[in-house]
C-alpha positions in Angstrom: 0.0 0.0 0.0 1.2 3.7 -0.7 2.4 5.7 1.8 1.0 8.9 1.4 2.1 10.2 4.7 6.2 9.8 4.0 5.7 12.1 1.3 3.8 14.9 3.1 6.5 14.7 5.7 9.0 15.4 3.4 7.2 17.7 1.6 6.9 20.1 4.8 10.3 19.3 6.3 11.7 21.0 2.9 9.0 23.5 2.9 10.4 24.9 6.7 14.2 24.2 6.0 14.2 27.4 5.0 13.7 29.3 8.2 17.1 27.6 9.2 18.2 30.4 7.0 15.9 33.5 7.5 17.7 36.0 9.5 15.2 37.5 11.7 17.4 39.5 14.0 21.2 40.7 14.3 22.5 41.3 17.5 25.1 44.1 18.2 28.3 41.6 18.1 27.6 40.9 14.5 25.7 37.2 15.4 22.8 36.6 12.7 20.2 34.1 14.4 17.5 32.7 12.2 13.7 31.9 12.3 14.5 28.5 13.5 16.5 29.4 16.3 14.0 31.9 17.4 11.5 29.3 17.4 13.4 26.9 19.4 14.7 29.5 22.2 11.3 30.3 22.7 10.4 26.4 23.1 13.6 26.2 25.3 12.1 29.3 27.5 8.8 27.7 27.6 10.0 24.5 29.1 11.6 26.4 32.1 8.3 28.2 32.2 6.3 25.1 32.6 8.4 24.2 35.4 8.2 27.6 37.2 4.6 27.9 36.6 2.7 25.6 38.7 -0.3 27.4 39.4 -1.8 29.0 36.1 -4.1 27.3 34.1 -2.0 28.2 30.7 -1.4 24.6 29.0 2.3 24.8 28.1 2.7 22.1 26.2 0.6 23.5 24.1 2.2 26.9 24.2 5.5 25.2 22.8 3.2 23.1 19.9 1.9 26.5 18.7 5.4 28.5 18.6 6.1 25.7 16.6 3.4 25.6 14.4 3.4 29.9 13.7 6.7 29.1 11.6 5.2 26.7 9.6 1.8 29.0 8.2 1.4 28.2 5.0 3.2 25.0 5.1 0.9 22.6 6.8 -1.4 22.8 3.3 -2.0 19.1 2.6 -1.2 17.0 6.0 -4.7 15.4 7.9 -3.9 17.5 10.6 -4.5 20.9 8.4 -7.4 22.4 10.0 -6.7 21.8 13.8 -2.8 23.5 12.9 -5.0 26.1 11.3 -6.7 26.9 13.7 -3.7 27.3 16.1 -2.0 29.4 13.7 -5.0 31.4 13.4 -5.3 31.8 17.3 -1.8 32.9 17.3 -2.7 35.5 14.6 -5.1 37.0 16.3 -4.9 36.5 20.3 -8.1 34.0 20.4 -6.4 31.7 23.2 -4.2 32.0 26.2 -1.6 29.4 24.5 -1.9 32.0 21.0 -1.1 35.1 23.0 1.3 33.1 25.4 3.2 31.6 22.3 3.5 35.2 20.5 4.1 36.9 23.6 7.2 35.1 23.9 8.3 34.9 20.8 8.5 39.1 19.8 9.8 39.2 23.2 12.7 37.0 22.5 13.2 39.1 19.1 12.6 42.4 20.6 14.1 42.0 23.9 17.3 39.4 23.4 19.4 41.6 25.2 17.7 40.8 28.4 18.6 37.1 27.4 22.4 38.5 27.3 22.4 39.9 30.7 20.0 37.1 32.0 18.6 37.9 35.5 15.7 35.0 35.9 16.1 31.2 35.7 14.9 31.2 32.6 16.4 33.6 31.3 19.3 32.0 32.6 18.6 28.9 31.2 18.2 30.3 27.4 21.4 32.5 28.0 23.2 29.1 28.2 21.7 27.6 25.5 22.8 30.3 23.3 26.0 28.8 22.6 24.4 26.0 20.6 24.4 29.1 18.4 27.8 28.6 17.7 28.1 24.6 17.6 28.0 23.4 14.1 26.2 20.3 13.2 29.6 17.7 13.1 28.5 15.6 10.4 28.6 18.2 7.9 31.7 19.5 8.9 33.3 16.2 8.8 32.2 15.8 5.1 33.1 19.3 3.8 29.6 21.2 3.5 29.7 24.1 1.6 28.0 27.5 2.1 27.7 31.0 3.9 25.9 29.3 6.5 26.2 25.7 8.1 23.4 24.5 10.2 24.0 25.0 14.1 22.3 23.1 16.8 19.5 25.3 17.3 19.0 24.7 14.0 19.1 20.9 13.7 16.4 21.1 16.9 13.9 23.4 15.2 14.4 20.6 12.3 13.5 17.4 14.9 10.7 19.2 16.1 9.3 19.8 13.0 9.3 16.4 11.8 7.9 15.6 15.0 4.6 17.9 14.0 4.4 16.0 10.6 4.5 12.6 11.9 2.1 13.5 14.3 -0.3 15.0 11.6 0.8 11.8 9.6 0.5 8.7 11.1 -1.9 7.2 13.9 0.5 5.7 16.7 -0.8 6.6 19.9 2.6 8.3 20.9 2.4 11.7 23.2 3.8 14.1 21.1 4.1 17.0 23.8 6.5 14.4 25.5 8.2 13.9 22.7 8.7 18.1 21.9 10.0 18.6 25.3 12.9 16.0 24.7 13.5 17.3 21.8 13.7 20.5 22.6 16.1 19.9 25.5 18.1 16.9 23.8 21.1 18.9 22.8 21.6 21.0 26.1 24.9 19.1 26.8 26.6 20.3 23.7 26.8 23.8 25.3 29.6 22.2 27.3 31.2 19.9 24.9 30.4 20.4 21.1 29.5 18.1 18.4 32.4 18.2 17.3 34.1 16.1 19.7 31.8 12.8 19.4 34.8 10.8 17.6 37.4 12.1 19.9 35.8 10.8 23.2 34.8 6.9 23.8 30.8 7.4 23.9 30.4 6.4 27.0 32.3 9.5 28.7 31.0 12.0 26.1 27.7 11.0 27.5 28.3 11.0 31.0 29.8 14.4 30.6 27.4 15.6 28.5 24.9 14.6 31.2 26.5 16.6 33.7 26.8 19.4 32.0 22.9 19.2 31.7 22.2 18.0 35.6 23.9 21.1 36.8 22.0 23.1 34.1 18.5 21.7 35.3 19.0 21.6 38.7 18.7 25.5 39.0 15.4 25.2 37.4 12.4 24.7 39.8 11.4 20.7 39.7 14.2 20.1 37.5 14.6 16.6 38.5 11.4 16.3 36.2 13.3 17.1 32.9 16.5 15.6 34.0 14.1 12.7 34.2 12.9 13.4 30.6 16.5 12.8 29.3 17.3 10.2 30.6 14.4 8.7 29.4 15.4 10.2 25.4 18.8 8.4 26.3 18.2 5.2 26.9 15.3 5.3 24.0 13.4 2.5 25.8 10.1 3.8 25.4 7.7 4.4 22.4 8.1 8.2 23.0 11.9 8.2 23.7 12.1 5.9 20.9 10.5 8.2 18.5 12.2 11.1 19.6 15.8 9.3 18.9 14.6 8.4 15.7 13.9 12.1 14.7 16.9 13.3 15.8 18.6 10.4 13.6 16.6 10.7 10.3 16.8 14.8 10.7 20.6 15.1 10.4 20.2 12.0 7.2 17.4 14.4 5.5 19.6 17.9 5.8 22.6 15.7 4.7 20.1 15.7 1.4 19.2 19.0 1.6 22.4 20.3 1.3 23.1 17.5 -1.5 20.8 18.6 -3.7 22.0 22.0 -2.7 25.5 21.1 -4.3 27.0 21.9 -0.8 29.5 18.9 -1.2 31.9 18.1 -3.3 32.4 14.3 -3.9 35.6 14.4 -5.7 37.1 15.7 -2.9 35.8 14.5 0.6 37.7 15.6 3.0 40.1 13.2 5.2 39.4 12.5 8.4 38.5 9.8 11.4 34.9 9.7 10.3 35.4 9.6 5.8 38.0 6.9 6.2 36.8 5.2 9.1 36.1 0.9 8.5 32.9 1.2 8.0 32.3 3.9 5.8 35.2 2.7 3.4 33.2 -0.3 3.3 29.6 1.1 1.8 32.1 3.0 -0.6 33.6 0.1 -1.8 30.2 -1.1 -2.3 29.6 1.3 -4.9 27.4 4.5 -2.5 28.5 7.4 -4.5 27.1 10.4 -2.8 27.5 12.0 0.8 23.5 11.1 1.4 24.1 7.3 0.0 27.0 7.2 2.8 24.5 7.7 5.1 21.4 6.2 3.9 23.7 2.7 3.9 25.3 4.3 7.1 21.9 4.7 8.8 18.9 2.4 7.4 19.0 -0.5 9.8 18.0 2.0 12.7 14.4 2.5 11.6 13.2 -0.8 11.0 11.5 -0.8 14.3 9.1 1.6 13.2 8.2 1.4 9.5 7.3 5.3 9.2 10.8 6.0 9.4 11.7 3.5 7.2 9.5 5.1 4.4 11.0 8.3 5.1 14.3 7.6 4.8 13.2 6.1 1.0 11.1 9.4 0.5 14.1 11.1 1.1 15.8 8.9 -0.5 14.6 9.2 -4.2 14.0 12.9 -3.4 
């Protein structure tokens, strides 16, 4: 049977790949942050917000879902979720909810007011003050395999493209997975990199990159109110043993393979001369070149494809992509 769904996913994870690179503000150091990092900051400031916030009625979760969803207007044409994201767009528009006005609320006040952000007094500002630095980590993978271009994709970036994938599949396919769960580890999955980039994930065994990258993040959630709580929630992405962890460790898999063929068809690599390094010439990869992958996305289709068996959506992503 066709898989209609794998297609519409697609379809709107290229549509909003662009607000990775609209520029919607400069700040007085000469730092350009994009749509998508705006988005996600907000999410991040949200999440803190949540915790904080323990006796107003506001639902959060759904706060973050509609930050999310006011990037994508005009994208969401043609997924069986399209009038209920309409409708939240539409509330964000024009104030007709708490979670619309509490979603654009902090949104212009993250563009309007970042310098408060800068010279962070609260925990949460605080807390998105740290996280700015994932501003400034680069996503490793295309680094290691010589992407071209004015701009690379950062780690705010790669997160605003996980949690929009995360609103397609939702729209897209009928597992009974919680979805706000699976935002809110998405969101917060790359806090440790603001201590120890991306960069350094072949340089360390993975076991101490992740138990440093875990402290980083304890010591980061701890100063939040009921921060056990999302400590908690990572744990739970890291050991992906549930449906909702599991899901959200797929998306942040398949994200990085489907930018790898964005910037692919996007001519940002140059396959005559890969760069040398411990990942281009490591065992396995010389292997699936040897067996005739001739492209930076075949790499890592080959690379990659055995992850997503366990849930076929993936799987038919990956092909979408794929033949894209």
């Amino acid at each position: 049977m066709e898989d209609k769904g794998s297609a519409k996913v697609l379809d709107l994870y290229i549509k909003a790949n662009k607000n990775k690179s609209d520029i919607v503000l400069k700040t007085d150091d000469g730092k350009e942050y994009s749509k998508a990092e705006m988005v996600v900051l907000s999410c991040l400031a949200m999440v803190v917000r949540s915790q904080e916030d323990k006796e107003s009625d506001i639902n959060y979760d759904k706060v973050i879902k509609t930050i999310i969803l006011s990037s994508l207007d005009g994208m969401t044409d043609g997924l069986k979720k399209k009038d209920e994201y309409n409708k939240i767009i539409k509330a964000y528009k024009e104030l007709e909810t708490e979670e619309g006005f509490g979603a654009k609320t902090v949104y212009e006040r993250m563009i309007d007011g970042f310098n408060m952000y800068l010279d962070p007094t609260y925990t949460e500002e605080k807390f998105v003050n740290r996280n700015l630095k994932l501003h400034d980590r680069k996503r490793a993978g295309h680094i290691y395999w010589g992407a071209e271009g004015e701009r690379i994709e950062n780690i705010l970036e790669h997160i605003y493209g996980c949690l929009v994938l995360a609103i397609g599949l939702e729209s897209e396919y009928s597992y009974k997975v919680n979805y706000d769960k699976v935002r809110k580890m998405l969101t917060l999955h790359e806090t440790g990199e603001i201590i120890i980039g991306d960069l350094t994930e072949w340089d360390l065994p993975k076991e101490e990159k992740e138990k440093i990258e875990r402290n980083a993040v304890v010591n980061l959630l701890k100063q939040i109110p009921d921060g056990n709580k999302l400590i908690a929630l990572l744990d739970e992405f890291n050991l992906h043993q549930t449906l909702e962890s599991e899901y959200a460790y797929l998306i942040d898999k398949i994200e990085y393979d489907m930018q790898v063929k964005m910037y692919e068809k996007e001519g940002r690599y140059d396959t005559r001369h890969i760069p040398v390094n411990v990942v281009t010439t490591s065992p396995s990869v010389r292997k699936i070149i040897e067996n005739g992958a001739q492209t930076v996305f075949d790499v890592h289709y080959e690379y990659d494809k055995d992850k997503y068996y366990r849930i076929p959506c993936f799987r038919r992503i990956l092909e979408e992509t794929k033949n894209y």
